[in-house]
Backbone as JSON, one array per atom type, in Angstrom:
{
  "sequence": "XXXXXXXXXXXXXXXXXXXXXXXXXXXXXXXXXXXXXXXXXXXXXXXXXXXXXXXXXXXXXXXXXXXXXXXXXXXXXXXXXXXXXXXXXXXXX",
  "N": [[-17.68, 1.93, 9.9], [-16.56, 3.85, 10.81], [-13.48, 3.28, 10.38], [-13.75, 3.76, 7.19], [-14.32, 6.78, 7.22], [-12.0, 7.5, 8.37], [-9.95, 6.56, 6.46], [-10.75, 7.91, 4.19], [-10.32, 10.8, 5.08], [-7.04, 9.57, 5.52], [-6.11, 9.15, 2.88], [-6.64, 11.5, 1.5], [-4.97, 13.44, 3.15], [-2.44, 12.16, 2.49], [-2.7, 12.35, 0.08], [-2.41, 15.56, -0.58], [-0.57, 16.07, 1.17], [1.78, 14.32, -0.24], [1.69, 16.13, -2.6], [3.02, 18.97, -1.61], [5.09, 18.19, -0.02], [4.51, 17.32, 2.69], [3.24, 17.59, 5.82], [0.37, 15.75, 6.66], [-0.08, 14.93, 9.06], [-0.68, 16.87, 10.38], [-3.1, 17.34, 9.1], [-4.7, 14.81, 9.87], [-4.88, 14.64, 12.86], [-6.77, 15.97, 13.97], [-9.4, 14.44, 12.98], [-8.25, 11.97, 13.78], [-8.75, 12.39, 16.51], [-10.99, 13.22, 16.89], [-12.52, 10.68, 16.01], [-11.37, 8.32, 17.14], [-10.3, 9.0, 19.82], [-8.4, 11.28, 21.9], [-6.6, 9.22, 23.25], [-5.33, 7.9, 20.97], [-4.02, 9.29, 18.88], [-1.45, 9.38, 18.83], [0.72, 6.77, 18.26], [-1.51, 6.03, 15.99], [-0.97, 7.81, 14.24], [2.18, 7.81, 14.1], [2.27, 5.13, 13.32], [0.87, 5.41, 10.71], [2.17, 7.45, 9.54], [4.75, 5.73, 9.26], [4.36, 3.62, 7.19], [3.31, 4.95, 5.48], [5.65, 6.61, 4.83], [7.17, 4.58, 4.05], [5.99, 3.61, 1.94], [6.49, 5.77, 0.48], [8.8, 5.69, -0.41], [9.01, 3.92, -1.71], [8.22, 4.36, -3.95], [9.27, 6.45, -4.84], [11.99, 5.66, -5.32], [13.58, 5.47, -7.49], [14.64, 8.67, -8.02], [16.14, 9.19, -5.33], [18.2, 10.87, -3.62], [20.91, 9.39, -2.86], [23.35, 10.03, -1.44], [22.72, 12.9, 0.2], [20.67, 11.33, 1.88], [22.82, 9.71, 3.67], [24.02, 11.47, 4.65], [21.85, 12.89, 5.93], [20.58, 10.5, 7.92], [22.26, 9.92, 10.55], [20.78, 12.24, 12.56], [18.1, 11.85, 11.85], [17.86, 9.3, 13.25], [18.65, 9.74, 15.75], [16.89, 11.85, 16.64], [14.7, 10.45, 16.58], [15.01, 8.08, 18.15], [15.2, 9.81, 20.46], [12.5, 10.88, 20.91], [11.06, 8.63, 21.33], [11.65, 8.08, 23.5], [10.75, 10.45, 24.74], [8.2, 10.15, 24.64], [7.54, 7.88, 25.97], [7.49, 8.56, 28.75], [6.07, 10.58, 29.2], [3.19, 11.42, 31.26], [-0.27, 10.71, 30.76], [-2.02, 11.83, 32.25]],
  "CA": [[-17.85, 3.22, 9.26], [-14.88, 4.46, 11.06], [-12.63, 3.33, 9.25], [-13.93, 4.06, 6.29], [-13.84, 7.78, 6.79], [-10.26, 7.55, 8.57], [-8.94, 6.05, 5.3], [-10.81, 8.6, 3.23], [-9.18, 11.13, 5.65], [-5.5, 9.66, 5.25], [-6.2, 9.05, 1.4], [-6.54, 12.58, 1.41], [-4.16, 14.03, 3.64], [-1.42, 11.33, 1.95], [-2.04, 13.42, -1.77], [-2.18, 16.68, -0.42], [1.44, 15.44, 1.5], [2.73, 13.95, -1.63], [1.79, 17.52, -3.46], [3.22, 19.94, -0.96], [6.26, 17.74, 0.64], [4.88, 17.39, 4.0], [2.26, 17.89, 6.51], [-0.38, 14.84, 6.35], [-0.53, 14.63, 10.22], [-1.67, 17.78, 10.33], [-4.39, 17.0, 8.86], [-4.78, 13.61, 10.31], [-4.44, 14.76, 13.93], [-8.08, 16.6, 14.38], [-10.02, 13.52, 12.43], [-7.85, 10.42, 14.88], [-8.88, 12.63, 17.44], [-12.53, 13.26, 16.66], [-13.26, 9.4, 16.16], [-10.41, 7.6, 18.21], [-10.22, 10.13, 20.75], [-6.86, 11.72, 21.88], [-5.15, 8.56, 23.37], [-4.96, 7.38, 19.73], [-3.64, 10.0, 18.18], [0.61, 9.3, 18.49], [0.31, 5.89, 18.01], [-2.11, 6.33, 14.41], [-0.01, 8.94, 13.66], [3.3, 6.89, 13.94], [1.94, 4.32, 11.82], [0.6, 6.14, 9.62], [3.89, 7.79, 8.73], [5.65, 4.65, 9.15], [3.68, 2.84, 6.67], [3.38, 6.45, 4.55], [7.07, 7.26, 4.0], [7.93, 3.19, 3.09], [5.34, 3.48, 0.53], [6.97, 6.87, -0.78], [10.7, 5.39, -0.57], [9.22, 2.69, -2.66], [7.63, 4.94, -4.98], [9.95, 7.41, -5.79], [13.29, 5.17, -5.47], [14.46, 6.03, -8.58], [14.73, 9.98, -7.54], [16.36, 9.39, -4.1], [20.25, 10.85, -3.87], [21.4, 8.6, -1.46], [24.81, 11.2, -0.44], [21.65, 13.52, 0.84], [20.55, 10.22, 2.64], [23.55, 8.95, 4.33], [24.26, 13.11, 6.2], [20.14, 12.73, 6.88], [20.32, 9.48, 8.49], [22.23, 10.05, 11.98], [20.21, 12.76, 13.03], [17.34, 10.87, 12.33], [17.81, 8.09, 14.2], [19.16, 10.68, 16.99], [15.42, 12.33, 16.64], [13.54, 9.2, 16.46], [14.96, 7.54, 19.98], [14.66, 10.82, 21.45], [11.21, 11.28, 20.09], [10.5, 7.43, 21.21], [11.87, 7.99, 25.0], [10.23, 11.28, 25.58], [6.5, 9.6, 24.77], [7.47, 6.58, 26.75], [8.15, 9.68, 29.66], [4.75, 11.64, 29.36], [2.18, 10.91, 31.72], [-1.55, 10.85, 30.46], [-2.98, 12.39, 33.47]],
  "C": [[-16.7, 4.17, 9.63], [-13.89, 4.4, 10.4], [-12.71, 3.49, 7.85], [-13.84, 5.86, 6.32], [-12.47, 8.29, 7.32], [-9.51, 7.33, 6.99], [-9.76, 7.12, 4.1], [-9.67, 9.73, 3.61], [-7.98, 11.3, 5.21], [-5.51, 9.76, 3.79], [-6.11, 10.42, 1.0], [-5.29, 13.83, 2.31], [-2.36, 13.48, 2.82], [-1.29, 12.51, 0.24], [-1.97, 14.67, -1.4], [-0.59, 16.83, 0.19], [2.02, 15.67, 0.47], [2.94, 15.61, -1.84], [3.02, 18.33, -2.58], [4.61, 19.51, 0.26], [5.69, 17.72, 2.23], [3.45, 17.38, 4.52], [0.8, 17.54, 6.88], [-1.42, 14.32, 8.18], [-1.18, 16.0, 10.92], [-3.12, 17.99, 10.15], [-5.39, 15.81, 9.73], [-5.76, 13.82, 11.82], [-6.14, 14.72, 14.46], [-9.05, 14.83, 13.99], [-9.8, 12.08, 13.37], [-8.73, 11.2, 16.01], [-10.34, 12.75, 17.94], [-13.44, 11.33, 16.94], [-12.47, 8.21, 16.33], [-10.68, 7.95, 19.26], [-8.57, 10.14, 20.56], [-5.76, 10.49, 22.21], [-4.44, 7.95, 21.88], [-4.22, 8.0, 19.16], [-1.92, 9.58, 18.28], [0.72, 7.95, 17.99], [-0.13, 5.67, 16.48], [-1.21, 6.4, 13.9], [1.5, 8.07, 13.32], [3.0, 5.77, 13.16], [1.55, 4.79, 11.14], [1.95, 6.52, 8.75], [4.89, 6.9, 8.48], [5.33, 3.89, 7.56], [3.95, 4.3, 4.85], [4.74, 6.57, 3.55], [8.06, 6.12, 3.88], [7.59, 3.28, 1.82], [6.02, 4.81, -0.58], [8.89, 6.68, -1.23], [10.54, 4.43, -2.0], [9.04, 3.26, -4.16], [8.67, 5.54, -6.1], [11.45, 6.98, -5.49], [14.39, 5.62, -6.34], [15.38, 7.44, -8.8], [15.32, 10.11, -6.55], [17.84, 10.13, -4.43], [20.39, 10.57, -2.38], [22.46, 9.49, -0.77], [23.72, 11.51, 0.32], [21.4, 12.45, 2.02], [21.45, 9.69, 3.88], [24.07, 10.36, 5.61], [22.83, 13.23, 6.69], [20.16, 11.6, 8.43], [20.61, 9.76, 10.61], [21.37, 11.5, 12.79], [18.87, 12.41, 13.17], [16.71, 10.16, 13.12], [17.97, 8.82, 15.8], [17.54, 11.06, 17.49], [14.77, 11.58, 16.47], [13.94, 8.48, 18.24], [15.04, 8.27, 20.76], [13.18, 11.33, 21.52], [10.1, 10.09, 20.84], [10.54, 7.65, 22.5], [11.19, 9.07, 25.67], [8.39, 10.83, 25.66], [6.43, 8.31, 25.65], [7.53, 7.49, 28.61], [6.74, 10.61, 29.87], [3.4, 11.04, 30.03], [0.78, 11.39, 31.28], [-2.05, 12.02, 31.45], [-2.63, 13.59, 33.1]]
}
């Protein structure tokens, strides 16, 4: 039953995203946290978005402008293994 209202949940946080460019884990966050608890929550969340913004690359391919893409990218990646090393760095307790 859990997962059934998690995936109503993301199903819902995912079109309100789409609509409004953004902000899905927002939503997300309270709901993983309610019936995961908190250690779940980064974890979810990172798949979630992982999984999220393949399915919207795939979607809306046609619309991408790759230039935009290629000055996005190294900062990115800059903010993703800094992003990856400071949660590998945070103690629970």
């Amino acid at each position: 039953m859990i997962i059934l209202w998690l995936s109503l949940a993301s199903s819902g946080a995912w079109f309100v995203s789409t609509l409004v460019g953004g902000g899905s884990p927002f939503i997300l966050i309270p709901a993983i946290a309610f019936f995961l608890g908190p250690v779940a929550v980064a974890p979810v969340i990172t798949l979630g978005m992982l999984l999220g913004n393949a399915q919207r690359v795939w979607f809306y391919w046609p619309h991408l402008n790759l230039f935009s893409f290629w000055w996005y990218l190294p900062g990115a990646l800059f903010g993703a293994c800094l992003g990856a090393l400071a949660l590998t760095k945070v103690q629970i307790e």
